[in-house]
C-alpha positions as CSV (number, residue, x, y, z in Angstrom):
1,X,96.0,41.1,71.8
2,X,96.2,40.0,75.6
3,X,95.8,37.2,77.4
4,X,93.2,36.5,79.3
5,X,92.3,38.1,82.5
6,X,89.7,38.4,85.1
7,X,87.9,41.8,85.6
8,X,89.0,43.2,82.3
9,X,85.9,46.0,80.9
10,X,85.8,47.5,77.4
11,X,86.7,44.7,75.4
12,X,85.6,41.3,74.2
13,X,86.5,37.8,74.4
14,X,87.1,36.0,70.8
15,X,88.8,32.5,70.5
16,X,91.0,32.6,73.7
17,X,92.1,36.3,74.1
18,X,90.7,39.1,75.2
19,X,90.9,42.1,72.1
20,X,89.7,46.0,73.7
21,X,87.1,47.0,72.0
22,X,89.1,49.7,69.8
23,X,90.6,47.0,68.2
24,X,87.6,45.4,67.2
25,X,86.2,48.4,65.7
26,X,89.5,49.6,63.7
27,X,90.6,45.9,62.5
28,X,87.4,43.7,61.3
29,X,89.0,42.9,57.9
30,X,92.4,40.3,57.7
31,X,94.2,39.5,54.5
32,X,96.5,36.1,55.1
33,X,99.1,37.0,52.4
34,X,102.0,33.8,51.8
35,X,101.9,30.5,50.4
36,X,98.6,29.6,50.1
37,X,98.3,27.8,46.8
38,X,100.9,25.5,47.6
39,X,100.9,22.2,49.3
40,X,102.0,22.3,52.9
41,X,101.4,23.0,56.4
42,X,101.5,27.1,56.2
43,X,98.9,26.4,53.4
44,X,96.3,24.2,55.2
45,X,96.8,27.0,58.5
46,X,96.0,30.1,55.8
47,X,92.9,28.6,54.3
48,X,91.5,27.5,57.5
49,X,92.1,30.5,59.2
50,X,90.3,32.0,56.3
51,X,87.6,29.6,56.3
52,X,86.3,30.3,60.1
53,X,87.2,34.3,61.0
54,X,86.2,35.1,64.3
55,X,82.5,36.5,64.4
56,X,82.3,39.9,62.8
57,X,85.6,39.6,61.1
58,X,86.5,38.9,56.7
59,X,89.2,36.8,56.1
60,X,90.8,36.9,52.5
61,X,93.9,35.3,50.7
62,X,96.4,36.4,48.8
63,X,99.3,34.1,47.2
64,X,102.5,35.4,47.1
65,X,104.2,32.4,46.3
66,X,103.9,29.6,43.8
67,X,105.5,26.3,43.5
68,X,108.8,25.4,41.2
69,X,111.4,27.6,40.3
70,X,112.4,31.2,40.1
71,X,110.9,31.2,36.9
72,X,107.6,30.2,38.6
73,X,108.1,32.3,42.0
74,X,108.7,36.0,40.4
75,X,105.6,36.3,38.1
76,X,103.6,34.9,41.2
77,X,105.0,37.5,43.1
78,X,104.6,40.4,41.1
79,X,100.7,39.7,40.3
80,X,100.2,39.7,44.3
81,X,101.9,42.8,44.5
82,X,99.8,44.2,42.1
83,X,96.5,42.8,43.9
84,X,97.7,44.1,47.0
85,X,98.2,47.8,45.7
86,X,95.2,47.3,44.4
87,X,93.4,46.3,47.8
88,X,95.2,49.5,49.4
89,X,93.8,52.0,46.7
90,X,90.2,50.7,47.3
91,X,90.6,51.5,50.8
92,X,91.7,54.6,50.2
């Protein structure tokens, strides 16, 4: 993305920066992948930002991280693994 600037054609303005139009057509999907089942700043960012996309855009989660232990952390991990290979085969 780039800042804003004055005179700039082929493109469109969304929240504060200026994204060219190719962009807009190759990329209207986002998948926030991280903690976002656990309490916690990162947390609250990743479900707003997936609450209100920009217009025209889908904005999914995916939690790669659970609280507790290793015992806790590797089984979460693995299942979004398995989600996301699942996401990229759909695509494909």
């Amino acid at each position: 993305m780039f800042s804003l600037g004055m005179g700039v054609k082929g493109g469109e303005f969304a929240r504060g920066f200026f994204t060219p139009s190719l962009l807009v057509v190759a990329m209207r999907r986002v998948l926030h992948v991280g903690p976002c089942d656990t309490p916690g700043g990162m947390a609250t960012v990743m479900h707003t930002l997936a609450e209100f996309p920009p217009e025209g855009w889908q904005a999914d989660l995916l939690a790669s991280h659970a609280p507790g232990g290793l015992c806790s952390k590797c089984p979460a991990y693995r299942i979004s693994l398995k989600e996301l290979k699942l996401l990229f085969q759909s695509f494909s």
